[in-house]
Every structure is written in C-alpha cells, then in structure tokens.
C-alpha positions in Angstrom: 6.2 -28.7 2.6 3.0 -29.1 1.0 0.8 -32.4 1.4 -0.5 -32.1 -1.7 -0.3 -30.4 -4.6 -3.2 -30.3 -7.5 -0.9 -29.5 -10.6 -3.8 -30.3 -13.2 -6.1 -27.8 -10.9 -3.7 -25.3 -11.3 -2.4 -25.5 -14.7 -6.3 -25.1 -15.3 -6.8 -21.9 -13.4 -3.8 -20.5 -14.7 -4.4 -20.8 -18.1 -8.1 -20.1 -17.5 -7.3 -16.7 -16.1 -4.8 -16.0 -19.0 -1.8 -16.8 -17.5 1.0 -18.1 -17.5 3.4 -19.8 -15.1 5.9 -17.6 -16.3 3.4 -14.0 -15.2 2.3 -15.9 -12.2 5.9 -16.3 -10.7 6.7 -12.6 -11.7 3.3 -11.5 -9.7 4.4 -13.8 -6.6 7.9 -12.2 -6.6 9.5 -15.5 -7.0 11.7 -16.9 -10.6 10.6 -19.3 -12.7 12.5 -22.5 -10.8 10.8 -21.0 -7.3 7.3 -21.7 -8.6 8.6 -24.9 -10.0 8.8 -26.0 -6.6 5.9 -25.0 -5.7 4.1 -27.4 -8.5 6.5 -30.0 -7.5 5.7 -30.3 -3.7 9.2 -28.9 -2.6 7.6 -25.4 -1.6 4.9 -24.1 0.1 3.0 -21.3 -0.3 2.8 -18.8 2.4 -0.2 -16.7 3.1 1.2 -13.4 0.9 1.4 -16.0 -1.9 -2.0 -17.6 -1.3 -3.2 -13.9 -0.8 -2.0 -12.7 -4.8 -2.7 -16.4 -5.8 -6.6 -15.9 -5.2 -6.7 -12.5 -6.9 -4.8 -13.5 -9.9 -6.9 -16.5 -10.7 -10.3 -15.5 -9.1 -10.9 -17.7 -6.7 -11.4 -17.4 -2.9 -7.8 -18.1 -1.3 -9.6 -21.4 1.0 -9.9 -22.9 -2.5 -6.0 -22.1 -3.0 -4.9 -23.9 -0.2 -7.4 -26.4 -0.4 -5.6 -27.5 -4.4 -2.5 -26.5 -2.9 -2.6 -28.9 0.1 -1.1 -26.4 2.4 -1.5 -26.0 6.1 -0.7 -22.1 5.8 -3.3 -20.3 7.7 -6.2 -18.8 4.8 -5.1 -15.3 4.3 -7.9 -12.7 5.9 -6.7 -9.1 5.0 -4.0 -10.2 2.5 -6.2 -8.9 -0.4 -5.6 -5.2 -0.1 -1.9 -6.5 -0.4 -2.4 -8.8 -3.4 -4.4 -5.9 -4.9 -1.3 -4.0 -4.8 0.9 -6.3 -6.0 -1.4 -6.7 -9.2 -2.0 -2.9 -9.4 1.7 -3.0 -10.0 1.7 -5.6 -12.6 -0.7 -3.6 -14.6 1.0 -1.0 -14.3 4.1 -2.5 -15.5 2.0 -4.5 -18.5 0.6 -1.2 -19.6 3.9 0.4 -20.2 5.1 -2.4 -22.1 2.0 -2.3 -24.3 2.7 1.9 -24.7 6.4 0.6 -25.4 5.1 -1.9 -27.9 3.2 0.8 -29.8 5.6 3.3 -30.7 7.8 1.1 -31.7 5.0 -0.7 -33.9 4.6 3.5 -35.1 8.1 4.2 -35.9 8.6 0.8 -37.7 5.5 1.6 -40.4 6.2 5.3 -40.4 10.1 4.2 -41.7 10.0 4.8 -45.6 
C-alpha cells in the first residue's frame, strides 16, 4: 500500500496534460473504482503503471513515485512499453474521431 498519496499533485498533472481520471484508468488497463484506489491510498502502483503514468502526464516516472509515495522500484525500460500502450490509445482515439465525423457528415447531408 502506498505511504502517501499526493491527490492535489495529481489531479493537477492530470488535468494539465488533458486528461481525465476516467482516460487515465483506460490507459492503465484498470476501471474507474481501480484508480479510485489508487487516489485513496488502497492501491499501489506497480512499475508498468508508473511506467504509462510518466508518459501520459510528462514527467520522469521518479517524480511519479515520489507524489505517489510508493516503494515500487522506478521503472528503467518500461517506456518502450508505456509507449505502446499510448500508441494504442491513439490509435483507438483517432478512430473514434473518424467515427465522429461521418456521422457529423451524414447528419448535415440528411435533407
């Protein structure tokens, strides 16, 4: 379990990088109440986690686990893996904005 966990700090990255708690759990593979747990001190992150967690908000992962309060070891070569993970997410964010505009076309072309 964590020691402590810097909510404020976090909320602030998050929302700094454009995020949301909600995109943030989807990019860490865990639901919604999972990352909860996270922000209330019942979970702690492992190194994967700290990994994606660095790339997502742009920050080295030591800084993670420093606002995290975690004794998970700093990830080393996690990033190629993170990297993936939000190569992924793009991808899937992308097709949703394609989605979005054909059916934004079809609803002006509709007489």
């Amino acid at each position: 379990m964590a020691l402590f966990f810097d909510t404020e700090w976090f909320d602030a990255a998050v929302a700094k990088a454009g995020l949301s708690r909600a995109i943030l759990a989807q990019a860490l593979g865990l639901n919604e109440t999972q990352l909860a747990e996270v922000w209330k001190d019942q979970r702690e992150l492992s190194v994967h986690e700290v990994a994606i967690m660095a790339v997502l908000l742009a920050v080295p992962p030591e800084e993670i686990a420093h606002h995290a309060g975690i004794s998970t070891p700093i990830p080393g070569t996690a990033e190629p893996k993170a990297q993936t993970g939000l190569d992924e997410v793009n991808r899937r964010l992308a097709r949703i904005e394609a989605a979005l505009a054909e059916l934004t076309a079809l609803v002006k072309a509709r007489p």
